[in-house]
C-alpha positions as CSV (number, residue, x, y, z in Angstrom):
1,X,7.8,-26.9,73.1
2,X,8.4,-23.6,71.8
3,X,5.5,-22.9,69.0
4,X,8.0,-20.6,67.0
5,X,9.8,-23.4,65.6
6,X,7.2,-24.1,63.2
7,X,6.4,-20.7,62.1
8,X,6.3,-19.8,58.6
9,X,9.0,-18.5,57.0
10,X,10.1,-14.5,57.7
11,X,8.4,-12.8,55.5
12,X,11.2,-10.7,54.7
13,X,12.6,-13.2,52.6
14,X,9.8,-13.1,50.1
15,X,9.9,-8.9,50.5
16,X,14.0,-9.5,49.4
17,X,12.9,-11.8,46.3
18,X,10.8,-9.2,45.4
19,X,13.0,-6.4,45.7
20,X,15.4,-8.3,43.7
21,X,12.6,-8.9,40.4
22,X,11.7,-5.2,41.1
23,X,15.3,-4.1,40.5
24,X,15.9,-6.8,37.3
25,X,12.7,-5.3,36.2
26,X,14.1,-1.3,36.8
27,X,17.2,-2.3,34.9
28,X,15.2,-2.6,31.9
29,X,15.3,1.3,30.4
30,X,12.4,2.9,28.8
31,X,14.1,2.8,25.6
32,X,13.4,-0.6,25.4
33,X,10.5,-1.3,25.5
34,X,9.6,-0.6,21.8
35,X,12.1,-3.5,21.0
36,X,10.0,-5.7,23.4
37,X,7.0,-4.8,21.9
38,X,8.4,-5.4,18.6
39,X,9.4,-9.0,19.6
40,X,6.3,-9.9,20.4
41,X,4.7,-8.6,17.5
42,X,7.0,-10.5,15.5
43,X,5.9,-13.7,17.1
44,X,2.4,-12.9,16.3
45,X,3.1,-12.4,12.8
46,X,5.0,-15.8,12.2
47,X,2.0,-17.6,13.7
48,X,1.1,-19.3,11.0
49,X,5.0,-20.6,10.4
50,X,5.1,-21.5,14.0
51,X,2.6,-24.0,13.5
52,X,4.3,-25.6,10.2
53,X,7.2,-26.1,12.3
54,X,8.3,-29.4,13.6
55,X,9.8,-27.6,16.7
56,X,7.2,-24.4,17.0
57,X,8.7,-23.0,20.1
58,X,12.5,-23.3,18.9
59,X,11.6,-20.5,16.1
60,X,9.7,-18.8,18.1
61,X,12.6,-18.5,20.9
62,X,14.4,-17.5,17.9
63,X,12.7,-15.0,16.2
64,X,12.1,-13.4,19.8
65,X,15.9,-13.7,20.9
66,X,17.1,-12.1,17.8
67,X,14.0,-9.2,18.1
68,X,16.1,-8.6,21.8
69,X,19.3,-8.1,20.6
70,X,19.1,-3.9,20.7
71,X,17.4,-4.6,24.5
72,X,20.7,-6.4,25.5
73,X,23.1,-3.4,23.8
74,X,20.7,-1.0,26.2
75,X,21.1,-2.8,29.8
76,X,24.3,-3.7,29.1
77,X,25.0,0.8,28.1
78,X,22.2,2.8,29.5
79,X,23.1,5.4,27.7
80,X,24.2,3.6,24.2
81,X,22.0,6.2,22.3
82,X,24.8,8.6,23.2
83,X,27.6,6.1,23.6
84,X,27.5,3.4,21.7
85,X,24.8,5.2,18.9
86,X,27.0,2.8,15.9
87,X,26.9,-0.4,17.9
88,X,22.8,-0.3,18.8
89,X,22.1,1.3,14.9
90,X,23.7,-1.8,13.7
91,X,22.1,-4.2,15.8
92,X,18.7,-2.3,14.8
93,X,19.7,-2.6,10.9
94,X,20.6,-6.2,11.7
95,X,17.3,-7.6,13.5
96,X,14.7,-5.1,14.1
97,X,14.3,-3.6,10.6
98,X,13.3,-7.3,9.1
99,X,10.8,-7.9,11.5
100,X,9.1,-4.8,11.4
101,X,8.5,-6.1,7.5
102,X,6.9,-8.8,8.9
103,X,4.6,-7.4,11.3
104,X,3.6,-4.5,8.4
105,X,2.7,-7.3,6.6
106,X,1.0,-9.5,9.2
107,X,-0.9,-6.6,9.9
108,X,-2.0,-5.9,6.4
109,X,-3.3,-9.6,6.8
110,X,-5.5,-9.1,9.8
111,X,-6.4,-5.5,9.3
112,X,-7.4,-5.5,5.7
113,X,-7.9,-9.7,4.7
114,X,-10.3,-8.5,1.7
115,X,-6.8,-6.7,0.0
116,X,-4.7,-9.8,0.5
117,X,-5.6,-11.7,-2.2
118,X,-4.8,-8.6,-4.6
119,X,-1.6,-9.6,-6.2
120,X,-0.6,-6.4,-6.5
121,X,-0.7,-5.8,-2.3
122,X,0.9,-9.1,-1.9
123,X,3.8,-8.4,-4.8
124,X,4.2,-4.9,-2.6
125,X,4.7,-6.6,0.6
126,X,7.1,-9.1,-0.7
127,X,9.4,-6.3,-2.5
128,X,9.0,-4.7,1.4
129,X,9.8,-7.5,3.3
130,X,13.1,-8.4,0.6
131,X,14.1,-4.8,0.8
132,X,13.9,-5.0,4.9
133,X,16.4,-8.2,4.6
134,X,18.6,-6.8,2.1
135,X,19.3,-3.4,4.0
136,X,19.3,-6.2,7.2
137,X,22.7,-7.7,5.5
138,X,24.6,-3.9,6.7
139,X,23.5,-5.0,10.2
140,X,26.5,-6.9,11.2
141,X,29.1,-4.9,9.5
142,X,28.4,-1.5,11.8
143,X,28.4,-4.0,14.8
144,X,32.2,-4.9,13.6
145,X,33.1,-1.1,12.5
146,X,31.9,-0.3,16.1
147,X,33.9,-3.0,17.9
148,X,37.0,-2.4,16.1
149,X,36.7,0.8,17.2
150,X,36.5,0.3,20.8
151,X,39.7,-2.4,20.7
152,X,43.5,-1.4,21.3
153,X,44.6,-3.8,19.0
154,X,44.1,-4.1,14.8
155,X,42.2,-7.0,13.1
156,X,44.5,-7.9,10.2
157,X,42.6,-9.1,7.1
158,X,45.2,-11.6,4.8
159,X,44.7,-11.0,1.1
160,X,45.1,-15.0,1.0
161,X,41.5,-14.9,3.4
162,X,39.7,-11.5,1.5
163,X,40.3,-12.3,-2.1
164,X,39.0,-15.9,-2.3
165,X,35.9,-14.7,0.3
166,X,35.2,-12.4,-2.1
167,X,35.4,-14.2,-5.1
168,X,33.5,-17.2,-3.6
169,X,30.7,-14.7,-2.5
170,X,30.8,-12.8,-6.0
171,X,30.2,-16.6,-7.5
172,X,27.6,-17.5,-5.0
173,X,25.6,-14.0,-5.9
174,X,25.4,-15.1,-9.5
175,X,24.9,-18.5,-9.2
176,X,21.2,-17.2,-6.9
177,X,20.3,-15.2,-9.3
178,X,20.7,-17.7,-11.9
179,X,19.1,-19.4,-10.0
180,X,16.1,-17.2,-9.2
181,X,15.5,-16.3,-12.8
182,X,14.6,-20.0,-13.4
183,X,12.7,-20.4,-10.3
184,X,10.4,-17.2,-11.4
185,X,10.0,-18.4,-15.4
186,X,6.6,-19.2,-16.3
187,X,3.7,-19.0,-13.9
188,X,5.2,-17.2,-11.3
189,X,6.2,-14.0,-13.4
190,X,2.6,-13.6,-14.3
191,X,1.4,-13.8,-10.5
192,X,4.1,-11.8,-9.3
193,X,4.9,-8.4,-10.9
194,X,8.1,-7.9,-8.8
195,X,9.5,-11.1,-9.7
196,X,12.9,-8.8,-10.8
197,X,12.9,-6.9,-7.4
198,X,13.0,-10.5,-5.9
199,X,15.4,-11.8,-8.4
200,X,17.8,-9.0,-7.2
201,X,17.3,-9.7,-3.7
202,X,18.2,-13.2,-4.1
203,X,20.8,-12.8,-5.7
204,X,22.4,-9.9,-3.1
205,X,21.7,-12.5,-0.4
206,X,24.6,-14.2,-0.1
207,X,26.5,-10.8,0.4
208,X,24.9,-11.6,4.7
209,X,28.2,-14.1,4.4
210,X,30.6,-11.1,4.0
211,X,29.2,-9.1,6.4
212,X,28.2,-11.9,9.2
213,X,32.2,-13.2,8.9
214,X,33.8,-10.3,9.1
215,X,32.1,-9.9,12.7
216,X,33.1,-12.6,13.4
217,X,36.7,-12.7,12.1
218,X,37.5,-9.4,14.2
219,X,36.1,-10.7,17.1
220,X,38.3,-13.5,17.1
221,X,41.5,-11.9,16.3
222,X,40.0,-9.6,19.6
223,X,39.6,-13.1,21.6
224,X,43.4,-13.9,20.3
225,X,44.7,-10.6,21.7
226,X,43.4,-11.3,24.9
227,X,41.1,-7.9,24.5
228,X,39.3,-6.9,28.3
229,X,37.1,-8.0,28.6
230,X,37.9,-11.5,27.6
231,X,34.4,-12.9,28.1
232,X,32.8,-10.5,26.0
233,X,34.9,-11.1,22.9
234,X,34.9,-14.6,23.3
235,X,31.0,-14.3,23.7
236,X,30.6,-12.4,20.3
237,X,32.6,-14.4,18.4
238,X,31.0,-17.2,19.2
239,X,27.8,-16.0,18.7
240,X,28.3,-14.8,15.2
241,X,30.4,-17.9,14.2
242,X,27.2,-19.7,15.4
243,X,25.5,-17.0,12.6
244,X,27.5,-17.8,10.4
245,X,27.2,-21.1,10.0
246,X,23.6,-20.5,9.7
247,X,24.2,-17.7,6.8
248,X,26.2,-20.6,4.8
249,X,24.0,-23.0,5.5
250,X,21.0,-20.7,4.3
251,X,22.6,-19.7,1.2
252,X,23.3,-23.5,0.4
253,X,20.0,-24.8,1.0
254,X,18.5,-21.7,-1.4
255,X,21.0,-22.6,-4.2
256,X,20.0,-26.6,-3.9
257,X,15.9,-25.5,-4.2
258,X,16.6,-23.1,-7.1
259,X,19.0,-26.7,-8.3
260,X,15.9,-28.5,-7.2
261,X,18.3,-31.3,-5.5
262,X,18.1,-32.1,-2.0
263,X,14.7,-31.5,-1.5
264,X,14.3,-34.9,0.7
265,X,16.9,-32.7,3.2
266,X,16.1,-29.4,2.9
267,X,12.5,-30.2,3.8
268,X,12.9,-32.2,7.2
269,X,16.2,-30.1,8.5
270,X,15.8,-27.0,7.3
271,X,13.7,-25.3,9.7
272,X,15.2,-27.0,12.7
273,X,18.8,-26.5,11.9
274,X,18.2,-22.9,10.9
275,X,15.9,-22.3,14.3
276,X,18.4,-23.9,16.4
277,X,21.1,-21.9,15.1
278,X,19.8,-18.8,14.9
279,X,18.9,-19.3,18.7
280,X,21.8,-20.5,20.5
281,X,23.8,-16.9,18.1
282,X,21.5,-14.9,19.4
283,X,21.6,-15.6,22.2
284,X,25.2,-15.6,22.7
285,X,24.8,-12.2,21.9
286,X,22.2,-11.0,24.2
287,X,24.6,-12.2,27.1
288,X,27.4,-10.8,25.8
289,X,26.0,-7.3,24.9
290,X,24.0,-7.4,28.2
291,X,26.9,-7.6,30.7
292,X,28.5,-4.8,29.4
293,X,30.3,-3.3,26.6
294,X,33.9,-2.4,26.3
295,X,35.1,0.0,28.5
296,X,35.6,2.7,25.5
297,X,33.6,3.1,22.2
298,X,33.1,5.5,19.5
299,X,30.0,7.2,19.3
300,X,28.7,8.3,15.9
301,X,30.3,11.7,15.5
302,X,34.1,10.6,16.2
303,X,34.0,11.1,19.3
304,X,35.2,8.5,22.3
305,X,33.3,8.3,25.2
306,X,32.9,6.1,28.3
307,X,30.3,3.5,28.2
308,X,28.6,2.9,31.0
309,X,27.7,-0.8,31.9
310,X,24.7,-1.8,34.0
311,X,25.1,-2.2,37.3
């Protein structure tokens, strides 16, 4: 019997499985790595949430995915500082900005727990962390202006679609302010100096619908014109309808607590619904961005350049 026939495997095949992590790993650039970092910082900072959670690793996944987004933009254009410098600001705007809030302020926590409890450190952090969220609503928007740009086709907007989105939104605005001017009468104003910082905030939230569906509205009309390459369109549109929804559903769930109705719902569903959401559009995203961006796109000065996709 020839003993070769129950040698181990070659170990070449384990050198070739190597080689191919290596190379994932090398397809990673340097610019990066900051947005890594930042993800998992955010994750540490929304420990204590995680563990209120009825599905803890769902928001995690979440939070993490949408920390990612700017990673995907840079495999998928090595060079999207130069190329596609609209398309990663807006992703940056639209996910990094908020969570650096939150890790300045989970920091603050662990670094310096004797200042917490100073109302006017805490009333600081929250003005920070609603001003982070607030610029976050632009996010999306740059992400559209720099698709469009890249397309050979025009997204029409309807005046029978704009003007009742608008007036809707405009509505929604004032009904959350309303709404957050009785939710901060009486104790609250005392505790909270900032309480009108907060009440604007809340009431500029719902302005993330505008933005959010008009990303999605031009993606689709992309997806309808049968825009190369098809994939990615279809991939971005889905992933910010998927946003979308979770932007509507957000803004209707804050309206019913300042209406203190539905709080037997919002309680139980909430956090999952939102999780979930915000998961399975983010991640849409990531493997959209990550395969590759259009073939052309406009960089920040005018100017149209080639993108280069990963290899």
């Amino acid at each position: 019997m020839n003993g070769t026939d129950y040698e181990p495997a070659d170990p070449r095949g384990l050198t070739q499985i190597q080689d191919g992590l290596a190379a994932r790993g090398q397809r990673v650039p340097r610019e990066a790595w900051p947005f890594i970092l930042l993800a998992a910082f955010a994750v540490a900072a929304n420990g204590q949430l995680f563990l209120s959670n009825a599905l803890p690793d769902l928001l995690c996944a979440g939070i993490a995915a949408g920390a990612l987004l700017p990673v995907a933009i840079l495999i998928g254009c090595r060079d999207a500082w130069r190329s596609a410098r609209l398309l990663l600001l807006g992703a940056i705007v639209w996910t990094s900005i908020p969570l650096v809030g939150d890790v300045v302020s989970w920091a603050q926590q662990v670094l310096s727990p004797e200042q917490w409890p100073d109302v006017s450190v805490f009333s600081d952090l929250q003005i920070a962390r609603g001003l982070a969220d607030l610029v976050s609503v632009a996010g999306p928007a740059l992400v559209a202006i720099a698709l469009l740009r890249s397309r050979r086709t025009e997204t029409t907007w309807p005046g029978a679609l704009v003007g009742p989105t608008l007036v809707a939104t405009a509505m929604l605005c004032l009904l959350a302010a309303n709404g957050a001017l009785s939710d901060f009468s009486g104790t609250t104003i005392q505790v909270t100096p900032g309480y009108p910082w907060l009440v604007a905030f809340a009431a500029l939230g719902p302005l993330r619908l505008l933005t959010v569906g008009a990303l999605a509205w031009s993606t689709l009309a992309a997806a309808r014109a049968k825009e190369e390459p098809r994939r990615f369109w279809l991939l971005v549109f889905a992933g910010s309808a998927v946003l979308l929804g979770v932007a509507i559903l957000v803004t209707a769930l804050n309206l019913a607590a300042y209406s203190h109705v539905l709080v037997g719902f919002a309680f139980p569903y909430q956090p999952i619904l939102i999780s979930l959401g915000s998961l399975v559009g983010m991640v849409l995203l990531f493997i959209a961005f990550a395969q590759g961006l259009p073939a052309v796109v406009t960089t920040a000065g005018g100017h149209e350049a080639v993108a280069i996709p990963a290899d």
